[in-house]
C-alpha positions in Angstrom: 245.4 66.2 -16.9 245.3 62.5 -17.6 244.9 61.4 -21.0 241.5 60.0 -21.6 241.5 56.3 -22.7 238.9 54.8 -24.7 238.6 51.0 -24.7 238.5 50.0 -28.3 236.3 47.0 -27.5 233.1 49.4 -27.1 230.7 49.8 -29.7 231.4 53.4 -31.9 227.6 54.7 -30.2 229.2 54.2 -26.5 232.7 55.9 -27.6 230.6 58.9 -28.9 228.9 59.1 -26.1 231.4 58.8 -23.3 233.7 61.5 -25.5 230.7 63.5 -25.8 230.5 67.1 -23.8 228.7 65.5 -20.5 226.0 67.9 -19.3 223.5 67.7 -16.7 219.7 67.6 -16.9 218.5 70.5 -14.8 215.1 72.0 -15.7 214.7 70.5 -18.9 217.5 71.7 -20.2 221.0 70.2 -20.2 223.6 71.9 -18.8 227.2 72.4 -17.1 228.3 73.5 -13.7 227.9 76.8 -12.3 231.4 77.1 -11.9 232.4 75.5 -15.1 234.2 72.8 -12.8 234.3 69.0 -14.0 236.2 66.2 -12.7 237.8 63.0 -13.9 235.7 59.5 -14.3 237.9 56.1 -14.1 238.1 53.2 -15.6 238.5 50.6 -12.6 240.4 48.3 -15.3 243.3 50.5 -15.9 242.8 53.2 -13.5 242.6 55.7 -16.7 240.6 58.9 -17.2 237.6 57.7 -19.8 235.9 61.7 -19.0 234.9 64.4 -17.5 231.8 65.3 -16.2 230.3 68.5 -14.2 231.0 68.8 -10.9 228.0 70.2 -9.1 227.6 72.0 -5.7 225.2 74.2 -4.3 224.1 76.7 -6.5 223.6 74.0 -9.0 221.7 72.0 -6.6 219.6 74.6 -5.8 218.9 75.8 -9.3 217.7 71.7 -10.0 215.8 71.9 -6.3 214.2 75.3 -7.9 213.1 73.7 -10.6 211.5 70.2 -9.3 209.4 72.3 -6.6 208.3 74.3 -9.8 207.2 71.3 -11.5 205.5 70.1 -8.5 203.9 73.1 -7.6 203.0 74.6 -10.4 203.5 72.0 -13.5 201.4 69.2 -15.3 203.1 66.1 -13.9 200.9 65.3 -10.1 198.0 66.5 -12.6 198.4 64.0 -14.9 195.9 61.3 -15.4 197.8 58.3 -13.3 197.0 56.2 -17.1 199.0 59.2 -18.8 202.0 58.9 -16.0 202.5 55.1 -16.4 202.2 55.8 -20.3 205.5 57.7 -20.1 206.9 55.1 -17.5 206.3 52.1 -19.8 207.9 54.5 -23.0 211.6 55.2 -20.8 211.4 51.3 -19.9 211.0 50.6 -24.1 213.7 53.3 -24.6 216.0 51.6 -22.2 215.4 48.5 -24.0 216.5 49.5 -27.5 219.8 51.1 -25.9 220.3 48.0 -24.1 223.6 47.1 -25.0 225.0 50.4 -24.7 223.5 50.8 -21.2 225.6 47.6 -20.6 228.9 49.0 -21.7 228.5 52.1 -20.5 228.3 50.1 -16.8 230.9 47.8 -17.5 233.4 50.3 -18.6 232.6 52.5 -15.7 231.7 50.5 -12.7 234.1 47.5 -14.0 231.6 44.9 -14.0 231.3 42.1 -16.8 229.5 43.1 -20.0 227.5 39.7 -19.8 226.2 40.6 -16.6 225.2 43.8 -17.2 223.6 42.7 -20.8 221.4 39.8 -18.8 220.8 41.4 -15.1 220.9 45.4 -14.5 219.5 46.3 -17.7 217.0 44.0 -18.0 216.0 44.6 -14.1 215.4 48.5 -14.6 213.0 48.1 -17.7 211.1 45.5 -15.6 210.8 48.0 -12.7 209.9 50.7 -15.0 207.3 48.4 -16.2 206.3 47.2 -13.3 206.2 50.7 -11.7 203.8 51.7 -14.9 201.3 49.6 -13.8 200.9 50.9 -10.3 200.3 54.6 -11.2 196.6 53.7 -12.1 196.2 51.8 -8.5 197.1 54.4 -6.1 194.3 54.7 -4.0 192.6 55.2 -0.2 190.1 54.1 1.7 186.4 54.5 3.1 186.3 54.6 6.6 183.5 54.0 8.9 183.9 55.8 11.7 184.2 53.7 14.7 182.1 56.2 17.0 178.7 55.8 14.5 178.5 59.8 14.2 176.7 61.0 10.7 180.3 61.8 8.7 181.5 60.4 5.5 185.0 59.6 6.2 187.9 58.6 3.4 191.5 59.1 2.6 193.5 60.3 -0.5 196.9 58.7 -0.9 199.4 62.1 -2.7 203.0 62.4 -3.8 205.0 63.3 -1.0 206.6 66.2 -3.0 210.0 67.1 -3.9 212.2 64.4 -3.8 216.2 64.4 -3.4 217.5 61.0 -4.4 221.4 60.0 -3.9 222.5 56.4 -5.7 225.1 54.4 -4.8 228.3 53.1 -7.5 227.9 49.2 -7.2 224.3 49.3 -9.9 224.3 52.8 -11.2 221.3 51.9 -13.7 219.4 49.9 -11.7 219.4 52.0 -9.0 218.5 54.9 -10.2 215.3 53.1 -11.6 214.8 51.9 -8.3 214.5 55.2 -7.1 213.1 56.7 -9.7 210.6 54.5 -11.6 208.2 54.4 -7.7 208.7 58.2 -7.2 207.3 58.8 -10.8 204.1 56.7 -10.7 203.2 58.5 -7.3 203.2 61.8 -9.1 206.4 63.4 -7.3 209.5 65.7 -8.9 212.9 64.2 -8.3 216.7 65.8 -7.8 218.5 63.0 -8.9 222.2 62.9 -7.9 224.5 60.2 -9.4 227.6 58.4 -7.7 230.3 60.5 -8.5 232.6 57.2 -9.6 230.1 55.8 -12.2 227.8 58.8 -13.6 227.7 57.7 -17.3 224.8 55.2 -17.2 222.6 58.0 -15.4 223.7 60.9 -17.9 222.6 58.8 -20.5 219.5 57.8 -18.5 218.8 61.4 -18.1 218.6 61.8 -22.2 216.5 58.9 -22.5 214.1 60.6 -19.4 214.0 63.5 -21.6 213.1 61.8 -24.8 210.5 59.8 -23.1 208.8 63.1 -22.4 208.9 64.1 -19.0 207.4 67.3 -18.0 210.4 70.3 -17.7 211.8 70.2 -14.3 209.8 66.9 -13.1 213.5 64.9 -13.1 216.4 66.4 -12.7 219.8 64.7 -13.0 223.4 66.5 -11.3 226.5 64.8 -11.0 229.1 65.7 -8.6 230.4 64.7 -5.0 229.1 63.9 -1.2 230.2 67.5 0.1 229.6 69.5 -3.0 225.8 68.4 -4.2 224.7 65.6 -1.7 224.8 67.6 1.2 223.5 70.8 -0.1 220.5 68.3 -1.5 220.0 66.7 1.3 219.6 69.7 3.7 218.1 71.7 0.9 214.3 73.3 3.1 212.4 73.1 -0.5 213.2 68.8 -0.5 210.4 67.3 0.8 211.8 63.6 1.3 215.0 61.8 1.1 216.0 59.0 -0.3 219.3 57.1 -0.2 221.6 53.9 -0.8 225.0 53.5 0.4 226.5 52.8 3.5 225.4 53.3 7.0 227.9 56.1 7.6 226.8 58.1 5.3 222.8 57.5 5.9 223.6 58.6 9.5 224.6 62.3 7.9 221.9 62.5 5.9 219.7 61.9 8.8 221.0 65.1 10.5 220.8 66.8 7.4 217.1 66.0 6.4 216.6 67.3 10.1 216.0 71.7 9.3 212.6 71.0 8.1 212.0 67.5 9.4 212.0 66.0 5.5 210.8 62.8 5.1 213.6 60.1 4.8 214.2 56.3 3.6 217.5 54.7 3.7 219.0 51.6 2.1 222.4 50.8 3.8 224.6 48.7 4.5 224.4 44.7 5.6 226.2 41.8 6.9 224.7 39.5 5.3 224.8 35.4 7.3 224.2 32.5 5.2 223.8 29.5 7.0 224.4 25.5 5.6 222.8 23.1 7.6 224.1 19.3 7.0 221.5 18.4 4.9 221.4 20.6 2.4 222.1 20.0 -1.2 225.9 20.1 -1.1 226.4 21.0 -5.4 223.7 24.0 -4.7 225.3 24.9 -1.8 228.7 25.4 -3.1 227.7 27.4 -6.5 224.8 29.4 -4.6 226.7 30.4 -1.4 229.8 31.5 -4.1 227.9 33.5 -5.9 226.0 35.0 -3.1 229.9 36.5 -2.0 231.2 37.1 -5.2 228.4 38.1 -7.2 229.2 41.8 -8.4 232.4 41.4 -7.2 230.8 41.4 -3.5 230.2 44.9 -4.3 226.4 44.0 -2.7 225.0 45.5 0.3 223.4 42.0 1.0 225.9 40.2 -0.1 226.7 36.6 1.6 230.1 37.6 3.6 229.2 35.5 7.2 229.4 31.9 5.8 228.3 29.5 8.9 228.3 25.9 8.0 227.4 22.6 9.9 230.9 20.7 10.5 229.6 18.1 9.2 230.0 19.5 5.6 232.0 22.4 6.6 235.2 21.2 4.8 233.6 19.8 1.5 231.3 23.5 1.2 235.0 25.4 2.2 236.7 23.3 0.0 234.4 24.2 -3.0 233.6 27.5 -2.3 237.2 28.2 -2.3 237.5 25.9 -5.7 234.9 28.6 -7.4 237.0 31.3 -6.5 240.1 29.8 -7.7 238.5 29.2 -10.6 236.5 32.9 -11.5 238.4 34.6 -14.3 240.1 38.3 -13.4 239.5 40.7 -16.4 238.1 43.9 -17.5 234.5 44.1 -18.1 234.6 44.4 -21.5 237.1 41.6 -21.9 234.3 38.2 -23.2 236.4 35.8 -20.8 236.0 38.0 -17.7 234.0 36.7 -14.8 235.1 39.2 -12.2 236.5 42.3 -13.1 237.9 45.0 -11.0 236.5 47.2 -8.0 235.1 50.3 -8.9 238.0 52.5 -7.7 241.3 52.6 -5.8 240.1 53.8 -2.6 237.4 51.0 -2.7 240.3 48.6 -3.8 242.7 49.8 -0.8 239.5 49.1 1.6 239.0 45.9 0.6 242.8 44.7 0.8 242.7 46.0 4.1 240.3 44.1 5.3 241.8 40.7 3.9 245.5 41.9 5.8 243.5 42.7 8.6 241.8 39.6 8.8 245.3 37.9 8.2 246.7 39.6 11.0 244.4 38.7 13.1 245.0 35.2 12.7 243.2 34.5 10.1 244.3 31.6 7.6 243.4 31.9 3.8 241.5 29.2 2.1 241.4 31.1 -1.3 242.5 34.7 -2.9 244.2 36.7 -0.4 245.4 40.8 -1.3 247.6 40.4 -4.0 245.5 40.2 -7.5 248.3 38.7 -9.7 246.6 41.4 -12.3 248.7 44.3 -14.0 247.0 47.2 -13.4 243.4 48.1 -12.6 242.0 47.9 -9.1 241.4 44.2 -9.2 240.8 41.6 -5.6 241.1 37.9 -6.0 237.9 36.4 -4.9 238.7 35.9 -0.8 238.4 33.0 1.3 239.0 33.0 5.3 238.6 30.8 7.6 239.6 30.2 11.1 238.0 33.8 12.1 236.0 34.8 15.6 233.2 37.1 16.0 235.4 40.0 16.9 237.7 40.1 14.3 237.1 43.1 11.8 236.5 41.3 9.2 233.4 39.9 10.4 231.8 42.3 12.0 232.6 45.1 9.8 230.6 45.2 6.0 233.3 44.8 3.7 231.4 45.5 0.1 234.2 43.2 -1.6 234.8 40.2 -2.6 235.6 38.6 1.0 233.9 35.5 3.0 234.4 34.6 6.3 233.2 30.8 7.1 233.0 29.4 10.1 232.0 25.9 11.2 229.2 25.7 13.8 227.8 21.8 15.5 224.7 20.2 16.4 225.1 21.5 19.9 224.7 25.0 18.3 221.5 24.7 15.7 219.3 26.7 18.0 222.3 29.1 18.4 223.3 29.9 15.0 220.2 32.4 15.0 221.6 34.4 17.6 225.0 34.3 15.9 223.5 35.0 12.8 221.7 38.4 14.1 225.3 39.3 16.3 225.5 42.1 13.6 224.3 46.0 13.4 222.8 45.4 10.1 220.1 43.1 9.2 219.3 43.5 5.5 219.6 40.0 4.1 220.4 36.6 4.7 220.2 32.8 3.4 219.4 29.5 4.7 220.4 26.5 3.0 218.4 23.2 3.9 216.2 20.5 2.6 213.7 20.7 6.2 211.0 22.7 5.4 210.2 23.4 9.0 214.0 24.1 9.6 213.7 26.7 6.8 211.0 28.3 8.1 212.2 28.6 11.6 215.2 29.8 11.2 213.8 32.2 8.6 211.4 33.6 11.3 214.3 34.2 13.8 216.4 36.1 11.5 216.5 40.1 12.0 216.7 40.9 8.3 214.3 42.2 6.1 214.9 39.4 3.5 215.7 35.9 3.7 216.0 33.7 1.1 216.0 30.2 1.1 218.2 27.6 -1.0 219.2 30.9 -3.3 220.4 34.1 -2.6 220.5 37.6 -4.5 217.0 36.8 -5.9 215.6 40.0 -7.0 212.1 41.1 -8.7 210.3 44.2 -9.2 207.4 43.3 -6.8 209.8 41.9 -4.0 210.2 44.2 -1.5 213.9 44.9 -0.5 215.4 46.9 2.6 216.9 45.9 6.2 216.0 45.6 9.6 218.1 47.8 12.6 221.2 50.0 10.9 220.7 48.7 7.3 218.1 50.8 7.0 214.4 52.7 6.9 211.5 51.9 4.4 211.4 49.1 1.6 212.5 49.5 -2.3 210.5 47.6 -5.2 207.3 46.0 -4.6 203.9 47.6 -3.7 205.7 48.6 -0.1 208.3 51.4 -2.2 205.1 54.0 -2.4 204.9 54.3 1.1 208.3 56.1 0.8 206.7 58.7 -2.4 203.1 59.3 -0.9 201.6 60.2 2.3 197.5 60.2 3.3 195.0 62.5 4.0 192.3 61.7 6.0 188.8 63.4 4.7 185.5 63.9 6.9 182.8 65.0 6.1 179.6 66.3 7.9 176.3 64.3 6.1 
């Protein structure tokens, strides 16, 4: 076995914890494996063994399944006054906030990205949706319905949890993911299965002990660790799950599709994306540049809406390449916990060897590199130079495939073209996100009408808030996280008639 490695920059509470006895939270209690199996957690820095934590598979998943249908069925939490629900919502978000800067180097030493992002954007993010979740608990509601015939009735409808919910969370935002997921499902009264990515599980195990000091009913969540075959596809095609709901990539959505299908569970998918952004000549050449950066490298383009289909107006095309590429030449390699760092390393070696095959790929196909390329120029740890390519056509891998790394493609488009760049844009199986960059206000809204994605920002990108709805059009996904829209996915209606 590897010897564990502890980085010495984290504070003596986050050492304890990661060298602590991991455990999962399954019907209020917290416990190991079945099978007394763990496996290895890595620091994407140095590629060393940090932990261990349980390894989960079916029997486990069934005795946390088990115990959320027991809690829904049978236990105080869909009972509970919706003001007594969003009381305990708005107590996790407070508990999260006094444990913020261990939450942030628990996700920097195990996802790899920079303490200072962490400390200022995930954290802060899953209190607010917490919060924000509170709120709506009291403000579930249904309608009166007149009926359209005129008959004597009284007709309304009752908006209830769904169930029994299964939810599977990416790597690239452990934390704020897994309040995504669970913060919504919570206020609509439901019982989650929670399982964690099986590269970064320490921000969730922690979560779970903050869920369980908050005062969650036994069994209401429920927290496993372990991997895709052992737990998430015993959870996903588990008959007492009522609903499914998971982020990652589009291959993986696509099995848990056929899974949810034995008892035609409910599912919501947030996938994968492609996401265009597109300059137009008169945009704001300085915004342009440090927006259209960090909408690529932003996470370390570990985004599933990250900006990785750069099209630019030739008119500027060589003076947003040229700067672009200047930001990336410029972004400081280093671990997470390092205070210089500005990018630090993918979250594993596999996910490393992925990316670098794309940018050989892309160089192979002819290809030329503006900035980066495959080789990191860093030690150890599974670190990419930020990526730059240009001279690329619509059938090269690199742009049609979702790479989830740090890795742009631009590519110059003319006036002859404005009306085209839409379709160009939307030549993609994914339509999750996308940018436009101009100072035209009726150019904005045009072209953001005629993109196929579910959001579009304009002059920014990666803008995120709690009451924004977030998910994608065609293969990037089904259903909507954050915003009022995310209950859709955690209740379903009843309609009510009755005879006056």
């Amino acid at each position: 076995m590897a010897t564990l490695s502890i980085d010495p920059r984290l504070s003596s509470r986050t050492a304890d914890f990661v060298s602590s006895d991991h455990r999962m939270l399954i019907d209020g209690r917290f416990v190991a494996a079945a099978s007394g199996k763990t496996f290895p957690v890595y620091n994407p820095a140095t590629g060393e063994v940090i932990t261990h934590v349980p390894e989960a598979e079916a029997e486990d998943v069934n005795r946390a399944v088990t115990a959320a249908r027991r809690a829904f069925d049978e236990g105080p939490w869909p009972r509970m006054s919706p003001s007594e629900r969003g009381r305990v919502l708005w107590k996790i978000a407070d508990l999260v906030e006094e444990h913020l800067e261990e939450f942030a180097e628990l996700e920097s030493l195990d996802n790899g990205k920079p303490f200072s992002v962490a400390r200022v954007a995930d954290v802060p993010l899953t209190v607010d949706m917490f919060r924000y979740m509170s709120g709506w608990a009291t403000k579930i509601s249904g309608k009166t319905l007149p009926l359209s015939a005129g008959y004597d009735y009284h007709s309304y409808t009752l908006r209830e949890p769904i169930g029994v919910v299964a939810q599977i969370i990416p790597w690239n935002f452990p934390l704020l993911m897994a309040a995504w997921k669970l913060a919504p499902a919570l206020a609509c009264g439901c019982t989650i299965v929670l399982k964690l990515a099986e590269q970064t599980p320490l921000s969730g195990l922690r979560l779970a002990q903050i869920l369980d000091e908050a005062g969650l009913p036994t069994g209401v969540v429920n927290v496993i660790t372990g991997y895709g075959e052992g737990a998430g596809a015993p959870l996903a095609a588990h008959e007492m799950v009522d609903k499914v709901a998971f982020t990652g990539s589009t291959e993986v959505g696509k099995l848990i599709v056929k899974a949810a299908a034995g008892n035609l569970k409910k599912v919501t998918l947030e996938l994968g994306g492609k996401s265009p952004v597109v300059v137009f000549p008169d945009a704001r050449i300085d915004s342009v540049i440090q927006g259209t950066a960090s909408a690529i490298f932003f996470n370390h383009g570990q985004c599933c809406c990250a900006g990785s289909r750069l099209y630019v107006h030739e008119k500027v095309f060589d003076e947003v390449v040229d700067g672009v590429s200047h930001v990336a030449n410029e972004i400081k390699l280093a671990p997470g916990m390092d205070p210089s760092c500005q990018m630090g390393p993918l979250v594993s070696d596999e996910q490393y060897h992925r990316v670098v095959g794309y940018i050989e790929s892309g160089i192979g196909e002819g290809a030329k590199v503006a900035a980066g390329g495959p080789v990191s120029g860093v030690d150890r740890g599974w670190f990419v130079r930020p990526t730059v390519l240009t001279n690329t056509n619509p059938r090269m891998k690199v742009v049609q495939e979702e790479i989830f790394g740090p890795v742009v493609c631009a590519v110059p488009f003319s006036d002859r073209e404005t009306d085209a760049i839409i379709k160009r844009a939307n030549d993609t199986i994914y339509g999750l996100a996308a940018s436009v960059w101009t100072q035209n206000l009726s150019l904005a809204h045009k072209v953001a009408r005629g993109l196929r994605a579910g959001t579009v920002w304009v002059n920014c990108h990666n803008v995120f808030d709690a009451s924004l709805p977030f998910g994608g059009y065609k293969q990037s996904g089904w259903g909507r996280e954050m915003g009022e829209e995310v209950l859709n996915n955690y209740l379903q209606t009843k309609a009510v008639t009755v005879a006056l």
